[in-house]
N, C-alpha and C positions, 0 to 999 in steps of 0.2 A: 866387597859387595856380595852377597847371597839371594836369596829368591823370595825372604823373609824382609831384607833390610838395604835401604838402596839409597843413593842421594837421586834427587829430584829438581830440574830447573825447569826455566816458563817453555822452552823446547818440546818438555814429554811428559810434562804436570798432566796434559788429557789424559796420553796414554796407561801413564804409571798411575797414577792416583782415580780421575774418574773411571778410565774404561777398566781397571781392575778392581774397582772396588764393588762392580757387576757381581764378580765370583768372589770374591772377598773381603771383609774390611778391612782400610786401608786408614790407619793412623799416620797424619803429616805434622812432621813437626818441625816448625821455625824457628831457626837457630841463627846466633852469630857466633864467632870467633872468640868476639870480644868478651862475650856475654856469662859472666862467671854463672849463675844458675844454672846456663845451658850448659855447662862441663859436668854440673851433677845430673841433668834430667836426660841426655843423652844418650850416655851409656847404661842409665837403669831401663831407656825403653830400647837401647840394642840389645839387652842382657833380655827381656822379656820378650821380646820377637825371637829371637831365639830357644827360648825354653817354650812358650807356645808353639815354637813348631808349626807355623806357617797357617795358625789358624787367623792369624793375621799379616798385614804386611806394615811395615815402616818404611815412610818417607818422609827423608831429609829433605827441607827448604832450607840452604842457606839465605838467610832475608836481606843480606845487605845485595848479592849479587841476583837478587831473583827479587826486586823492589816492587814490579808488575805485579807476581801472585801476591807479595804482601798486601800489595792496596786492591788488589781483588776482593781479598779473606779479610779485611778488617783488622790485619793484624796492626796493633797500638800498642801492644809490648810485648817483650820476647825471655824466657821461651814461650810461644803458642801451639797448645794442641788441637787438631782439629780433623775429625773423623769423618770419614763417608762410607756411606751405604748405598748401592744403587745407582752413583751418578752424584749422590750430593750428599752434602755435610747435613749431619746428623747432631753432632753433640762435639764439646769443643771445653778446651780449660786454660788456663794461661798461669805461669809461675810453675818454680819447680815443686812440685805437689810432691810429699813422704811416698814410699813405695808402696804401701795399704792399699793409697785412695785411687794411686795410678793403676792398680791389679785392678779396682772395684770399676775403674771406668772402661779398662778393658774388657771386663766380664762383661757390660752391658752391652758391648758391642757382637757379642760372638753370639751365634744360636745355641740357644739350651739344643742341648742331648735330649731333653724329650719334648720338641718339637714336633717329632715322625707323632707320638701319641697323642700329643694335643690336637695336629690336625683329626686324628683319626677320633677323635671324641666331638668334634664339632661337627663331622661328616655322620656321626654316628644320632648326635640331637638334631642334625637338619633333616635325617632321615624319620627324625621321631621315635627314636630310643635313646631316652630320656635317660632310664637308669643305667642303661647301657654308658650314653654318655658322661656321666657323673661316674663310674668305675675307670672308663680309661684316664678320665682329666684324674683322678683321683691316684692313680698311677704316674702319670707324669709330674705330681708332684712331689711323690718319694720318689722316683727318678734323679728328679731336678726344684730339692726346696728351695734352690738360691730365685728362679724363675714365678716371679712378682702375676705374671701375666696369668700363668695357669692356676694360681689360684683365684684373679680378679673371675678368669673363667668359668670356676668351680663355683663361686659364689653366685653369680648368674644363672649356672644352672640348678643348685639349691633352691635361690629364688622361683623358680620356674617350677619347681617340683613343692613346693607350697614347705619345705624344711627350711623354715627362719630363722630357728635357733643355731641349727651348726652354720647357717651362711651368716648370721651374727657375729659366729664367734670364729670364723676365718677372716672375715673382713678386719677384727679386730686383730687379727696374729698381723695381717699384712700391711691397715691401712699405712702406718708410719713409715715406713718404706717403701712402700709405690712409689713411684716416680709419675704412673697416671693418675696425680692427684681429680683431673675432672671425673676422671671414671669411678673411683672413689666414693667419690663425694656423690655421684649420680646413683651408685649402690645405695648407698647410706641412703638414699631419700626413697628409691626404692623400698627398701626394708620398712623404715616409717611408714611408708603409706600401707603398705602389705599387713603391717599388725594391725594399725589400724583399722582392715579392711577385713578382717580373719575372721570365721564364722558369722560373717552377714548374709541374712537369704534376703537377694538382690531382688526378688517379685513380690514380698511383703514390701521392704523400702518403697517400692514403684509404686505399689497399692496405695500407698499409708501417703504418698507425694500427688496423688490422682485426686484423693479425697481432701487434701488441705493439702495447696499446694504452698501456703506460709510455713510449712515443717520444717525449717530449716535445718536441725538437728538431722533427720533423715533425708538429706538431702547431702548434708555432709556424710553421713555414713555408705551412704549409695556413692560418692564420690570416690569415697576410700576404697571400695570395694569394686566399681569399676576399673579404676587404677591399677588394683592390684590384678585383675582381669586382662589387662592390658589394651583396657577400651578407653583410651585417650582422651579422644574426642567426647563418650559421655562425661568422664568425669570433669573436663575441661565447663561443659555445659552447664553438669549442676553448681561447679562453684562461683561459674560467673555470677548464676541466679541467685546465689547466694549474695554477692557483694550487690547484685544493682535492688534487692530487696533490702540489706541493713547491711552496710558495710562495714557497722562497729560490729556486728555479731561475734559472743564467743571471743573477743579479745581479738576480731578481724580475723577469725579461723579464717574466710573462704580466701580472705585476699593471699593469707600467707600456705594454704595448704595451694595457691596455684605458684605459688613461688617456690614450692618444695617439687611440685610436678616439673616449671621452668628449669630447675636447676638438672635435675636428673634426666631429663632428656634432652639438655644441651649438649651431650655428649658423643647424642646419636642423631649424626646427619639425616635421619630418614624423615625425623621427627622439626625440621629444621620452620615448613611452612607453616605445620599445625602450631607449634610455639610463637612462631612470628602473629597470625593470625590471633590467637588471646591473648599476646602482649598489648595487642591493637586496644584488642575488646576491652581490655584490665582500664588501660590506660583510660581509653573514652568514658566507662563507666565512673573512674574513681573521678573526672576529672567534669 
């Protein structure tokens, strides 16, 4: 046993695996004797707690003698790998997996090396240095290209700085490999609404919505152009108006440009009541 790699029963399963996976991640893996896979997957995740060098830790469950944690964890076949962060399982795989995919799902577990600079570029746009923020993420991700997050990041803040096109074309280098497929996918509608919404002067639209308010055409534009503002709630307004005035309009633009809004800020809790509320609205109206 080392400080890397240890066996583990329902005795000290808290101690070793929860209360140290606080300061570390902590890989548990379910094993039997009998279990001819587990003789291959075993000693390739002792051989790689060891060469990682304690940026993780390995815990052995024997599962026939430790039956309790098995039926804790769900474990239903063996070998089962099963990770935690913080107090709890995070991400988990089962079968002896080739040594590639077993590195890849360690790597997911460890913090990127340019962590320290990602926070310091989010610290940097909450203060409202915006270009400032976009050079350090920009850094942390020749730092750390393997790090999926820092460029969801960077794309966000592209968004934000009105550059569509290179947040276009980072989104595309990343999407297929995210693993945050919502947040993705929330970019992606993002960006949609944002061209759509790109050199509209928003007090002509108003104007031109004042004087005929059946313009529905501008009504959809001011929509897009709201959105891309990040005024929510207007844009949420004109497109209801849109659907309770013609709801086939435009091939149902209004219905489905609020299902492009629904989707992209399903992914931000903050956004959680205003969606619930026009899902309401969507529904009473189409119904």
């Amino acid at each position: 046993m080392n400080d890397s790699s240890y066996d583990v029963s329902v005795a000290d399963f808290d101690e070793k695996v929860l209360a140290a996976s606080r300061n570390t991640p902590v890989i548990v893996d379910f094993w039997a004797p009998w279990c001819q896979p587990c003789t291959i997957l075993k000693p390739l995740l002792e051989k790689l707690a060891a060469e990682y060098g304690g940026k993780f830790i390995l815990a052995k469950v024997n599962s026939d003698e430790n039956q309790e944690l098995s039926a804790r964890y769900g474990v239903r076949g063996i070998p089962a790998v099963k990770a935690f962060i913080g107090g709890e399982m995070v991400d988990e795989f089962t079968g002896a997996l080739p040594e590639g995919q077993v590195r890849e799902f360690i790597q997911r577990l460890i913090p990127s090396p340019a962590e320290p600079l990602r926070q310091q570029a989010l610290a940097a746009r909450t203060e409202g240095d915006l270009s400032g923020a976009r050079k350090l993420m920009a850094e942390a991700i020749n730092l750390d290209p393997t790090n999926d997050i820092s460029y969801l990041d960077f794309v966000d803040m592209s968004l934000e700085a009105g550059a569509l096109e290179e947040a276009t074309q980072i989104l595309d280098i990343v999407a297929e490999r995210a693993r945050d497929s919502a947040r993705v996918e929330s970019l992606r509608a993002r960006l949609q609404l944002a061209s759509a919404g790109s050199g509209v002067d928003v007090a002509e639209l108003q104007a031109k919505i004042a004087a005929d308010p059946a313009a529905l055409d501008a009504r959809l534009q001011l929509a897009n152009a709201l959105a891309a503002n990040g005024d929510y709630r207007g844009a949420f307004e004109q497109l209801i108006e849109i659907v309770r005035r013609d709801r086939t309009w435009n091939e149902e633009a209004g219905r489905k440009t609020m299902l492009t809004l629904f989707s992209m800020l399903g992914a931000q809790p903050q956004f959680d009541d205003l969606v619930r509320e026009f899902r309401v609205a969507l529904s009473r109206t189409l119904n």
